[in-house]
C-alpha positions as CSV (number, residue, x, y, z in Angstrom):
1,X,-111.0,-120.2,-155.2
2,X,-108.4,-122.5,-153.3
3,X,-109.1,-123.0,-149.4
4,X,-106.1,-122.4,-147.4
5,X,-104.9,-124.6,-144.4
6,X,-102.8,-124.7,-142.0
7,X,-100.7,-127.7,-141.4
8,X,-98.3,-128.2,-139.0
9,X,-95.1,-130.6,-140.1
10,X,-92.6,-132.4,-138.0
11,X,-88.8,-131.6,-138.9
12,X,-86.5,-134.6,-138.5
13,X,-82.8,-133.6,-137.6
14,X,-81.7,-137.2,-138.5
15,X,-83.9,-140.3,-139.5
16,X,-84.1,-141.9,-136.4
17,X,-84.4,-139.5,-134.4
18,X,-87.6,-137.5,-132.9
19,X,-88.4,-134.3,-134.5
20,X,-86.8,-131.0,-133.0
21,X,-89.1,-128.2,-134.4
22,X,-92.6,-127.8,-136.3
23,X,-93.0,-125.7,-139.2
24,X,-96.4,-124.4,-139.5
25,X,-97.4,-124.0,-143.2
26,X,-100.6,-122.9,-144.8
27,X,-101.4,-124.3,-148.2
28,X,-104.3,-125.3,-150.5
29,X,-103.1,-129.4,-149.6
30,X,-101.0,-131.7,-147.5
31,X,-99.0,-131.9,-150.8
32,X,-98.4,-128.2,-151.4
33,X,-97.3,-127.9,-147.9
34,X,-94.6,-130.1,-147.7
35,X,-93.4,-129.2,-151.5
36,X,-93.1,-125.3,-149.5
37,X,-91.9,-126.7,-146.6
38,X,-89.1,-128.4,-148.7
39,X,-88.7,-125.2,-151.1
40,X,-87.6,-123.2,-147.8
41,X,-83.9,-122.6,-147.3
42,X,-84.3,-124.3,-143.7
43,X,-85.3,-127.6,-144.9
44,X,-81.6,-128.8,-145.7
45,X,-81.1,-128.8,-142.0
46,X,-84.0,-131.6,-142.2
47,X,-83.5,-135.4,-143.2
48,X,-86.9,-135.5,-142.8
49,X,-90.5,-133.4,-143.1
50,X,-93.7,-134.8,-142.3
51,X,-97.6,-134.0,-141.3
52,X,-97.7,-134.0,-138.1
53,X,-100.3,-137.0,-137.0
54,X,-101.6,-134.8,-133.6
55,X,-103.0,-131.7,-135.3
56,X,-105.8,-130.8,-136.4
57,X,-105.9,-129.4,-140.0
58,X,-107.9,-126.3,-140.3
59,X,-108.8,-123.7,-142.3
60,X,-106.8,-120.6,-142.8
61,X,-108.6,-118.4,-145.0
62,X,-106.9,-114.9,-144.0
63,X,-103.0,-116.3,-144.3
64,X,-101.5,-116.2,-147.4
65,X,-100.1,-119.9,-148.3
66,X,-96.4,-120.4,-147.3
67,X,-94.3,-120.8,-144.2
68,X,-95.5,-119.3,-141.1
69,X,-92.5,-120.2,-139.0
70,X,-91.2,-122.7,-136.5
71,X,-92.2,-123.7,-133.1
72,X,-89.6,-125.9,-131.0
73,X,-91.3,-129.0,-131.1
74,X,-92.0,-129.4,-127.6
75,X,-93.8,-126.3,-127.0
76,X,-95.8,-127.3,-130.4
77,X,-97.1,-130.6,-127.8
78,X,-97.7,-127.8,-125.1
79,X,-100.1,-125.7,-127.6
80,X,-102.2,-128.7,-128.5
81,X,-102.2,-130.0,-125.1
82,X,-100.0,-133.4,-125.5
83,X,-97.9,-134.8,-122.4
């Protein structure tokens, strides 16, 4: 049996730009998160996904693995307690 995670990843609007929302994803890996994260109709919004390098990875054993929803990106660093 497969341990579920929750990872939270960074949504890009443009390349260069700072990320505007976080998705929050549970999955067995880093890799089968951002394969759902770019599977979701959302993601062609993005022209960029990636892990999140501030969170904390952990287990998720009572969600189901696919995408949990969005949080506006700045009250994501609110939540985990970054200026």
């Amino acid at each position: 049996m497969e341990v579920t995670r929750l990872y939270a990843l960074d949504c890009y609007p443009d390349k260069d730009a700072n990320p505007s929302v976080v998705m929050i994803v549970a999955a067995a890996t880093e890799g089968a998160a951002v394969q759902l994260a770019f599977d979701h109709p959302n993601a062609v919004q993005y022209e960029a996904i990636a892990l999140n390098p501030k969170q904390k990875i952990r287990r998720a054993d009572s969600l189901k693995p696919g995408i949990q929803g969005f949080v506006e990106w700045r009250a994501f660093k609110s939540l985990i307690g970054k200026d």
